[in-house]
C-alpha positions as CSV (number, residue, x, y, z in Angstrom):
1,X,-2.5,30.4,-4.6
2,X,-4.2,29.3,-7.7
3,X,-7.6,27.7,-7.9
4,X,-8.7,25.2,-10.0
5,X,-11.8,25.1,-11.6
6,X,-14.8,24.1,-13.8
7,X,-16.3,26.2,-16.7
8,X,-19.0,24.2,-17.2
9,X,-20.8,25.2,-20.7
10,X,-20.1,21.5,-21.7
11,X,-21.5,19.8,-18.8
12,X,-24.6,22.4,-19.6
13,X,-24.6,21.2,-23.1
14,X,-24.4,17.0,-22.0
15,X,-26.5,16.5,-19.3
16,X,-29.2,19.4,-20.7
17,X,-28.8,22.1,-17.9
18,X,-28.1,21.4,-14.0
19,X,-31.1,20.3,-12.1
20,X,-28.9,19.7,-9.1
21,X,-25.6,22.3,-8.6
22,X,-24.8,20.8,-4.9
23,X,-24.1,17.4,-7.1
24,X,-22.5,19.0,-10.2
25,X,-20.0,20.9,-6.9
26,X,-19.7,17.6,-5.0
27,X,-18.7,15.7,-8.9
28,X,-16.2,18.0,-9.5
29,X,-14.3,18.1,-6.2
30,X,-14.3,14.4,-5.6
31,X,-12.0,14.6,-9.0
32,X,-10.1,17.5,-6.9
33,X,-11.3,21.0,-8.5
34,X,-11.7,23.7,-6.1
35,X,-15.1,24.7,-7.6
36,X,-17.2,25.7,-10.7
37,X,-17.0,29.1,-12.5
38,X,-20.2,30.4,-11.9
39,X,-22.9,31.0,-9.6
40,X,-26.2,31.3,-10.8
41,X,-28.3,32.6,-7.7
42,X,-32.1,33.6,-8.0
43,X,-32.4,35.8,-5.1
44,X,-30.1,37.4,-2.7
45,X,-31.3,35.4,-0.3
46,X,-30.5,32.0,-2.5
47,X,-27.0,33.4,-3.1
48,X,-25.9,32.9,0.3
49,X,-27.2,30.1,1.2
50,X,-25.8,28.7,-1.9
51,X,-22.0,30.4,-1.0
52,X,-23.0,28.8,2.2
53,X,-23.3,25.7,1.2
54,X,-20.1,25.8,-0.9
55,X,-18.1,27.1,2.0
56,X,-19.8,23.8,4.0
57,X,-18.2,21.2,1.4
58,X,-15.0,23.4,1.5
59,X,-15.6,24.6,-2.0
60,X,-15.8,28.1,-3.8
61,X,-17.0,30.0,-6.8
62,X,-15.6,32.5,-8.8
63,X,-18.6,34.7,-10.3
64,X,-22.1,35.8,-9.8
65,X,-24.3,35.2,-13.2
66,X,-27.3,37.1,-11.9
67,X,-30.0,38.4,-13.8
68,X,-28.6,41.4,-14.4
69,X,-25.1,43.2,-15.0
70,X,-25.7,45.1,-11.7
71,X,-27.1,42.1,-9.8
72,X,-24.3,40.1,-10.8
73,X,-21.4,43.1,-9.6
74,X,-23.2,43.4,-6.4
75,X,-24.2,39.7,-5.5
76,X,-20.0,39.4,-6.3
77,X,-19.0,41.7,-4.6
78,X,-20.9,41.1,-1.5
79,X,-19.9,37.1,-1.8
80,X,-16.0,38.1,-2.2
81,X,-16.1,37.4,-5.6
82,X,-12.8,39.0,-7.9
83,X,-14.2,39.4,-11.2
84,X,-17.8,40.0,-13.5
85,X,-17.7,38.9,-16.9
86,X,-18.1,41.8,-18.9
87,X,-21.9,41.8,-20.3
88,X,-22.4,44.3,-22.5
89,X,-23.1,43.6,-26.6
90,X,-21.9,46.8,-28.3
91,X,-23.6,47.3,-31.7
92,X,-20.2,48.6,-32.9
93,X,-16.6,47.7,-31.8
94,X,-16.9,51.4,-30.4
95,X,-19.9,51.2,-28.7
96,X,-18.5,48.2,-27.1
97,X,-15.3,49.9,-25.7
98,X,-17.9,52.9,-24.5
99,X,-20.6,50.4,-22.5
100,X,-17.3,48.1,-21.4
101,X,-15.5,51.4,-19.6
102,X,-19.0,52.2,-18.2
103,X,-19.8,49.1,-16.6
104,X,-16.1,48.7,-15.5
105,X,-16.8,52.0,-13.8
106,X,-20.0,50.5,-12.0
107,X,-18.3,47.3,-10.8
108,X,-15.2,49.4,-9.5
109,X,-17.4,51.3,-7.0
110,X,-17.6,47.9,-5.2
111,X,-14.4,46.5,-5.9
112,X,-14.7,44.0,-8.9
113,X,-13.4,43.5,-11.3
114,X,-15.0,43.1,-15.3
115,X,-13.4,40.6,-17.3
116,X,-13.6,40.8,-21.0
117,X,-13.8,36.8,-22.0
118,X,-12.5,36.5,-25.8
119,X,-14.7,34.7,-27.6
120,X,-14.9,34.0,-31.2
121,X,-17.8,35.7,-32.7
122,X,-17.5,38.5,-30.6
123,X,-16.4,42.2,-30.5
124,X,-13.6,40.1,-28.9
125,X,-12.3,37.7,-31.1
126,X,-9.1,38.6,-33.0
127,X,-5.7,39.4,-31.3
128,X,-6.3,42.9,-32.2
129,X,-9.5,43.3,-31.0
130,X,-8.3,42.2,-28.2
131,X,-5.3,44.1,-27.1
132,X,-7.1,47.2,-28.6
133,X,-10.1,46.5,-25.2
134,X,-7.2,46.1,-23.1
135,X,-5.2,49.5,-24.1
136,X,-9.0,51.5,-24.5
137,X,-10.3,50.2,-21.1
138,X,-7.4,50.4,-18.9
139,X,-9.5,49.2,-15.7
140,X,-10.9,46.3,-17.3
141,X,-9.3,42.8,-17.4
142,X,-8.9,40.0,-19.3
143,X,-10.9,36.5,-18.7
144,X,-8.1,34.8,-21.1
145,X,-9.6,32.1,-23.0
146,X,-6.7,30.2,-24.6
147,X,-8.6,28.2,-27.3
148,X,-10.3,30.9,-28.9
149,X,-7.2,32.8,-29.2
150,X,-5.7,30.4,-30.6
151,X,-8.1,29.2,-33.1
152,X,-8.6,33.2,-34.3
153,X,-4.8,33.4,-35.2
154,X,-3.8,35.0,-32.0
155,X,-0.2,34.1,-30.2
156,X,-1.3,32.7,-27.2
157,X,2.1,33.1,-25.4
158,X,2.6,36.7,-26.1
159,X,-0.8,37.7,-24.5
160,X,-0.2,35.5,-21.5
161,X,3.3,36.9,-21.6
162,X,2.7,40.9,-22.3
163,X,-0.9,40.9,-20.0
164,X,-0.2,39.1,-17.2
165,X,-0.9,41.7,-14.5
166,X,-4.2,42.4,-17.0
167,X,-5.7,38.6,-16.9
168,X,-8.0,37.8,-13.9
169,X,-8.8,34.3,-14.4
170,X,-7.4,31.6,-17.3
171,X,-10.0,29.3,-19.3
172,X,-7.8,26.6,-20.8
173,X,-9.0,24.1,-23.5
174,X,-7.6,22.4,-26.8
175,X,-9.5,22.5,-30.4
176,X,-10.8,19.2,-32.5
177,X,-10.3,20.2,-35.5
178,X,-13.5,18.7,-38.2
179,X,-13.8,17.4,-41.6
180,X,-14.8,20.9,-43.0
181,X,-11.4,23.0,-41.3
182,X,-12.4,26.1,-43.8
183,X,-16.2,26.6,-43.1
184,X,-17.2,29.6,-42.7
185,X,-18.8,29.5,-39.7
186,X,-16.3,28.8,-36.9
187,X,-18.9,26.2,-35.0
188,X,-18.6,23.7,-38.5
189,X,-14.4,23.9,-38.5
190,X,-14.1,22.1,-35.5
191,X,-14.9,21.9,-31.4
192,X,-13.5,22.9,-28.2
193,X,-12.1,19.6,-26.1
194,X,-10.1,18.9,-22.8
195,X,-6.6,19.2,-22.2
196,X,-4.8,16.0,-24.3
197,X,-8.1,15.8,-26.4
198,X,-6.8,18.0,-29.7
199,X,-5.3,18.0,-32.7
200,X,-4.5,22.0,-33.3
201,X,-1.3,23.4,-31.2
202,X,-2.6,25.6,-28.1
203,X,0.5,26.5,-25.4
204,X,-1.9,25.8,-22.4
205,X,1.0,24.1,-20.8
206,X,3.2,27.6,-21.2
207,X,0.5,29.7,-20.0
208,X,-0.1,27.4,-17.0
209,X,3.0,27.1,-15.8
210,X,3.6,30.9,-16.7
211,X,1.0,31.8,-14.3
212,X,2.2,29.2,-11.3
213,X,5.8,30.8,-11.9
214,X,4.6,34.3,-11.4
215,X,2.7,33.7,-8.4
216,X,-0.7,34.4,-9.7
217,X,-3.1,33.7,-6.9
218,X,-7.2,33.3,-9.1
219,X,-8.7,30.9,-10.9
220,X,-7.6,28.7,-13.8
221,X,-10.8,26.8,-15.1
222,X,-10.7,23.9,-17.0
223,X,-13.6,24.2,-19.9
224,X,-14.9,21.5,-22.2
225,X,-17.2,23.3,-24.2
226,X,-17.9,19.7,-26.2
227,X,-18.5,16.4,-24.4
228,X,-17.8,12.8,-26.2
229,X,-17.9,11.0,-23.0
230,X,-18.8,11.2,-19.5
231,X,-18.1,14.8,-18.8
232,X,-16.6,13.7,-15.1
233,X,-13.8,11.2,-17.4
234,X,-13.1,14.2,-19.4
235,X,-12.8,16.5,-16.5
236,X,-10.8,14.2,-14.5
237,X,-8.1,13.8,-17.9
238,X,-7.5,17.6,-17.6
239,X,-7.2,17.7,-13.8
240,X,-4.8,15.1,-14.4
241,X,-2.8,17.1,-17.1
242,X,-2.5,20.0,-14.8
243,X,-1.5,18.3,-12.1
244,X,1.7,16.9,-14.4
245,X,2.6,19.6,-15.1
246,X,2.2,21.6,-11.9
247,X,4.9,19.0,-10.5
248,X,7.1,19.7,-13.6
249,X,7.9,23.5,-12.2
């Protein structure tokens, strides 16, 4: 059964960190989201408790963000955790393949999974680079951001479409486009925004109801990586859109 959750970079970004995660957890699920993305425990010790307390207000997590790659595999892993993000830099696209296959290999000893999360600006931006990860790491998976893709020229549909079985966890957003569309750098042409909030075509709704069709049983978060308003109005628009459209299948 799909879960519903929070990537919440924006709510970082607006508020100027978290200085209280058991509020940020009890915010979101009062709107009705299962969880947020990440875990950021200290300690092994503060991981539990913190799972604990998650598991107390009948609300879950999808990752470890640990101090390290290794911390973060194992703190997963022990917590029930599916997926890693995939943390290495790569100081060419071929290095990156190389360290992403390695650290795959470490996580697989303990039965997570490493996500590659395409990003623009990164060894993982274009369509290309993207499919070329997926067919040179064949253990490694997909954290399928849909808003990147689609603002680097990729075809959003196809990769939900073709990688299905490869994509562990779905981050779905829309793109504000600015008053400078052609800057060069891709911060100045526009900003990430909630579901209903855009102005530049992104086929969340196909790739949402794509993955409730096919049974796919992780996490789809919901990520506003910019904030105009309340975050908890914003996040509560794109619960709301989900929920439409969950009853439309």
């Amino acid at each position: 059964m799909i879960k519903i959750g929070v990537a919440d970079y924006g709510m970082y970004a607006w508020y100027g960190g978290c200085f209280d995660y058991d509020e940020r957890i009890r915010s979101v699920g009062a709107i009705g989201y299962d969880g947020l993305e990440k875990l950021y425990p200290t300690s092994a010790e503060d991981a539990i408790i913190k799972a604990a307390n998650l598991k107390g207000m009948d609300m879950d997590f999808a990752t470890c963000n640990a101090a390290t790659p290794e911390l973060s595999i194992k703190w997963s892993a022990a917590l029930g955790a599916a997926y890693v993000w995939n943390q290495v830099k790569g100081y060419t696209f071929e290095a990156y393949l190389r360290q992403t296959r390695e650290m795959t290999k470490a996580a697989k000893k303990f039965g997570v999974k490493i996500a590659v999360h395409n990003h623009l600006g990164t060894m993982a931006e274009s369509q290309e680079q993207v499919e070329t990860i997926l067919r040179e790491c064949p253990d490694t998976y997909l954290l399928f951001d849909t808003g990147h893709l689609a603002v680097a020229g990729g075809d959003v549909c196809y990769i939900a479409e073709r990688y299905y079985d490869r994509i562990v966890a779905y981050h779905l957003k829309e793109w504000k486009k600015s008053n400078t569309p052609e800057a060069e750098k891709w911060q100045e042409r526009g900003h990430f925004c909630g579901l209903g909030q855009g102005d530049f075509p992104i086929e969340n709704e196909f790739v949402f109801k794509n993955a409730v069709r096919k049974g796919f049983d992780g996490w789809v978060h919901i990520e506003h990586d910019t904030h105009e308003q309340d975050p908890l109005v914003d996040l509560k628009e794109s619960f709301d859109v989900l929920q439409k459209w969950r009853k439309e299948i």
